[in-house]
N, C-alpha and C positions, 0 to 999 in steps of 0.2 A: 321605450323611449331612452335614448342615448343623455347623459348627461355629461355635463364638462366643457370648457373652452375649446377650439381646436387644438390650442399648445398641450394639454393634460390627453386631450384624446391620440393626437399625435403620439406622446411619452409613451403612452399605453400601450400603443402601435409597436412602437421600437422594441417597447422592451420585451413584448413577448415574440419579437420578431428575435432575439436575441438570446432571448430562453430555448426557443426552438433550436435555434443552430446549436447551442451551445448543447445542447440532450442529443443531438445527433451527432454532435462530437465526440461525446462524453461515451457515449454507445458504441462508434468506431472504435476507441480509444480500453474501454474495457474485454469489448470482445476481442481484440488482439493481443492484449495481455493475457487474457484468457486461455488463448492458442497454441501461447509461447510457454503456457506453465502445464496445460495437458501435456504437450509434447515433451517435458523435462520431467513430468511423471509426477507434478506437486500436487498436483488437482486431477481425480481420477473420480469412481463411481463408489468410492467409499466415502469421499468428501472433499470439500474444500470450496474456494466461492472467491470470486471477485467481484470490486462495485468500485464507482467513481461518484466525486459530487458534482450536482453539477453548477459552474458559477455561478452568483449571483442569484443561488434559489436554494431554497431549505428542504433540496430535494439529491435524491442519487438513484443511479442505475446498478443493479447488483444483477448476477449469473439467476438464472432460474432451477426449480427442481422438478424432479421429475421428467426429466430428458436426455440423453446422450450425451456427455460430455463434447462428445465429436458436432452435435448439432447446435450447439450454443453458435446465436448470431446477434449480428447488431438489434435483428430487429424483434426480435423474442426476451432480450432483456424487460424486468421488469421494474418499470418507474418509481419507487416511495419518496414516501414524506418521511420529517425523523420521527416518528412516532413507527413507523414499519410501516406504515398503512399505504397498499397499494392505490396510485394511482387509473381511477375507473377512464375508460375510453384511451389508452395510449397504448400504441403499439405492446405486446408481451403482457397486457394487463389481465387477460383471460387465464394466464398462467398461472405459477404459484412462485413467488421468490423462495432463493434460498434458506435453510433452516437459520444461516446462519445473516441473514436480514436484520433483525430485531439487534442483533449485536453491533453492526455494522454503524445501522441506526441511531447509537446510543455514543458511539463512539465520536460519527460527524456534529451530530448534537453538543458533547460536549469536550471538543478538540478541533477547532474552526481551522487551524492550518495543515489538519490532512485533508490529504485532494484524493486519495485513492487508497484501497484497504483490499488485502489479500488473504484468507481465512486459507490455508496452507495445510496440507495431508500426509505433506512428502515424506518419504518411509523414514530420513536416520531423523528430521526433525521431528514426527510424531514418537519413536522410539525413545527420546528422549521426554517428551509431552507424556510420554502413558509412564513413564518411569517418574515423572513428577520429580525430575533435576533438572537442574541449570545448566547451561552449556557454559564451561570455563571459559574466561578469558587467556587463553594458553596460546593464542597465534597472533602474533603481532598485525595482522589484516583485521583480528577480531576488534582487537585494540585502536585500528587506526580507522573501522568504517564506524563502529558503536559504541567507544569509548569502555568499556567493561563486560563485563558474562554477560549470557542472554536470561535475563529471568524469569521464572516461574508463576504466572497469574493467582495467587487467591482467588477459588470462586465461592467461598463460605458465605453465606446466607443464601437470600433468593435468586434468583437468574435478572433480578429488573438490580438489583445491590452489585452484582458479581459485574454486570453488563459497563456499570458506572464505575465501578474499580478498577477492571480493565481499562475503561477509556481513561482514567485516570493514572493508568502506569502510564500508558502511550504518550501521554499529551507532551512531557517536555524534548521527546524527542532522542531520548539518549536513555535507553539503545531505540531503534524506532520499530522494535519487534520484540512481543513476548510469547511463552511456551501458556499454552491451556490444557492442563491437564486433558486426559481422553479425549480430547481433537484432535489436536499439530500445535501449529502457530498462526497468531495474527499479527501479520509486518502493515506497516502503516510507508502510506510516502506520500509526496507533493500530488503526484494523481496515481491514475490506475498502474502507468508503466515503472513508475517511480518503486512503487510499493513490490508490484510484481522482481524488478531487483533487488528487492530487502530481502524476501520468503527465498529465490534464488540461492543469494549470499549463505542467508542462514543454514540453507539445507548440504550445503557446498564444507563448509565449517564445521556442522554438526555432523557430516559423515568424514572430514577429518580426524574429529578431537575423538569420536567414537575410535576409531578405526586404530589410532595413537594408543587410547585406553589400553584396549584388546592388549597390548603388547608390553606393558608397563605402567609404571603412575605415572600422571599429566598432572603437570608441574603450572597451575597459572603466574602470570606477571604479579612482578608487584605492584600497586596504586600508583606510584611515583611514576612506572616505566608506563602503563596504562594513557596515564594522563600527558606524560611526552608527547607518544607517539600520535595521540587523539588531536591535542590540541597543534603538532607538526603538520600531521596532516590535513588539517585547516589554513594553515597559514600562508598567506601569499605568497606568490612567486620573489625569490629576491632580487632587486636592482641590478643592473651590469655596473661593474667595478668600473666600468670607463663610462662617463656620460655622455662622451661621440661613439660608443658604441652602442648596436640594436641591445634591446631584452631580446634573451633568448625565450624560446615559445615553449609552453609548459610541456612538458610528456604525457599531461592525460589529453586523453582524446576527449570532442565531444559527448554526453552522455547521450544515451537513444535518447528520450526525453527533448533532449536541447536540441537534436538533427531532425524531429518529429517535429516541433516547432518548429524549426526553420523551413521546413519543407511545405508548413499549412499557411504558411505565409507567404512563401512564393506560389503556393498555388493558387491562393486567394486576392494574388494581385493581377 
């Protein structure tokens, strides 16, 4: 027997009419992240994992293991809670999630404004991860996307300690990606696509500054210059000197992200 007024049974209605869409987005939305970082060579069959949360629910969709890199799909993704614990009866639940799940898990748990998280293998960023250094802040991009070096996770104590530590570098956001020893990196963003251009960035950087090394010492910014450039590159566009004249239109382009939105809302109207 059903219990409830119509208005609560209704609410019920909606919302998991809502959840539904919102998992099947979340699902399109990682597995083409996914796509875009096999083919860049971040994420191969030595490692690496993406996952998305999904709105309004204390749940996310992460890559599966034990299968092809090349076969990862929307709909073999598998569902958890933040506890890691697989969701029973949902598309991909017969599967196994990533190793790198339980991390993931711990991360959305306790870091509520990431929407998407990248567990990243790519050869100069792990190089730098198994060498258990920092990646300098020595290129003014590194300075103007992450405000400073990329640093090094502590994973001293247990894996359930190391797990909340890490989500605890991540959380404020700056830089929005750290090195884990013997993995890669875990870059963090607003959702799956977001994140997947953090591990990009980083791995773009780190076979810079690597590459730089090789030939001389690398010189980082000072704090002062650091903190210019970070907070410049935040700052709004400035006014037109004339007030009858237009603002001119900024030079960055939309981000995929924002052109992915726009397009799921023209289609959905």
């Amino acid at each position: 027997m059903t219990h409830g007024t119509d208005a609560e049974l209704r609410e019920r209605y909606v919302s998991g009419v809502r959840t539904e869409v919102a998992i099947a987005r979340t699902r399109s939305d990682v597995a083409a992240a996914h796509a875009e970082l096999v083919s860049a060579g971040a994420i191969h069959a030595a490692g690496g994992a993406v996952s998305g949360r999904i709105p309004g629910a204390d749940l996310f969709v992460v890559t599966p293991a034990g299968i092809r890199v090349q076969d990862v799909a929307p709909e073999n993704l598998v569902l958890c809670d933040f506890d890691g614990e697989v969701i029973a009866g949902t598309p991909g639940s017969k599967g196994r999630p990533s190793p790198q799940a339980a991390t993931h898990a711990q991360v959305y748990a306790n870091s509520p404004s990431v929407g998407g998280i990248v567990s990243s293998a790519a050869p100069y960023t792990s190089a730098w991860a198994v060498r258990g250094e920092s990646i300098p802040c020595a290129l003014a991009t590194i300075a103007e996307e992450f405000g400073g070096p990329i640093p090094v996770a502590s994973e001293a104590g247990s894996r359930d300690t190391a797990d909340r530590a890490l989500a605890g570098a991540l959380d404020d956001g700056r830089p929005p990606v750290v090195l884990v020893p013997a993995r890669g990196a875990i870059a963090v963003g607003s959702d799956a696509d977001d994140a997947a251009r953090v591990a990009s960035f980083t791995e773009e950087v780190a076979r810079i500054v690597h590459l730089a090394r090789d030939h001389g010492a690398v010189v980082a910014l000072s704090q002062d210059e650091i903190e210019r450039l970070y907070e410049s590159h935040r700052a709004p566009a400035a006014a037109p000197a004339d007030p009858g004249l237009p603002a001119l239109r900024s030079r960055t382009s939309p981000s995929t992200t924002e052109k992915r939105s726009k397009t799921k809302t023209s289609t959905s109207r």
